[in-house]
Structures are given as structure tokens and as C-alpha cells.
C-alpha positions, 0 to 999 in steps of 0.5 A: 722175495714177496714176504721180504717186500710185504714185511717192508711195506708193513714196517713202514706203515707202522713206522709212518703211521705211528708219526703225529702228523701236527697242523699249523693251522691252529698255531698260525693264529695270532693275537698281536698287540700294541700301545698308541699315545694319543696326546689330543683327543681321537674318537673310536666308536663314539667313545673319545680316547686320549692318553695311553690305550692297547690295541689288541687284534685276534684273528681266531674272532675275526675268521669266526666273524666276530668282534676282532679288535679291542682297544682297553685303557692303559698299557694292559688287557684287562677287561674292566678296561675294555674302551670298544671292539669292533669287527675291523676292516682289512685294509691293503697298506704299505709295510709300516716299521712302527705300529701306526694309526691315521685319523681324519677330522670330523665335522665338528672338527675332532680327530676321528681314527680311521685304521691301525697297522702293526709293526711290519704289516702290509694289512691295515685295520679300519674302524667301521663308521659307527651307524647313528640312526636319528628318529624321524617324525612321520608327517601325514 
């Protein structure tokens, strides 16, 4: 009976050990994109867009820290067409149903854009206001 229960144990550790045992943690990352018309002028980063632009977010570049949107002219990613990136935001928004963008007007009275969200998200993506460091003459 005691070689029956240890041949059983054996052939079950074979059997579960030769399983491949696969995360999910490397396939939940996600790379989500979607195209925004802007028919009148809406400034990211300093940089003015208008007409068609990609907004393209990686969640792999934004868990390591680095730049994690992209926003390229035109309907495609390609890197001549790269307009900005930034590391964004994480903003808690209502579930939107269509991939949504707020602005803001600005001081001089241009629109500036201020978060993104994708289709049937609640995590809203803000720009970073870019940093302008004027240069001051020391007075003695």
C-alpha cells in the first residue's frame, strides 16, 4: 500500500510538474490607441495640433517610468510623425463611450489640452503642464 501512495505521488509530481505554468502578467500590458480631430487649434507640450493626431498610451513605458503617450500626425504611428510624448497623469474620470479629450483656454486665449480617456475607461490621462523657466537678471 506504501509503494502504491508513493508511485502515485511521483506520477503526480511528474504529470504537474511538466505543466507550463504561464503568467498573465506579461500579456495584460497594453498599448491602446485612438485618432482625435481637432478642427481648431489645441496646444500640447508647446507644440500646436490641429487636424488629424494618434494618441498612442504603453503601459509597459509608463510602469517603467518613462514617456508613456505619444501623440503622431496623422491616422498612423509612425515616428517621423512623432508630434510630442510625455509621462502622463493618471487622472480617475467617469467611464466615457467614445475616446474623449477636455481642454482649457489659456491666457492668450488658445485652447490647451488637458487629459484624454479611451473608449470605456474610468482612468483619464493628463498632460503634464510643461515647465518654462524664464532667465532673470541678478540685480546687485
Amino acid at each position: 500500500m506504501k509503494t502504491f501512495v508513493f508511485i502515485s505521488v511521483l506520477l503526480c509530481t511528474l504529470i504537474f510538474g511538466s505543466v507550463s505554468w504561464k503568467s498573465t502578467a506579461a500579456t495584460d500590458v497594453q498599448k491602446r490607441k485612438a485618432v482625435a480631430e481637432f478642427a481648431k487649434p489645441v496646444i500640447v507640450q508647446g507644440v500646436v495640433l490641429k487636424g488629424q493626431y494618434l494618441f498612442v498610451h504603453d503601459d509597459a513605458a509608463m510602469s517603467r517610468g518613462d514617456a508613456c503617450t505619444y501623440i503622431y500626425k496623422g491616422v498612423a504611428e509612425v515616428r517621423a510623425n512623432l508630434v510630442t510624448s510625455f509621462h502622463c497623469i493618471h487622472i480617475e474620470r467617469a467611464k466615457v463611450k467614445s475616446f474623449a479629450w477636455r481642454t482649457r483656454e489659456t491666457a492668450s486665449g488658445m485652447m490647451e489640452l488637458v487629459d484624454f480617456q479611451f473608449v470605456g475607461e474610468t482612468a483619464a490621462h493628463g498632460v503634464p503642464v510643461a515647465e518654462i523657466f524664464a532667465v532673470v537678471p541678478v540685480v546687485n
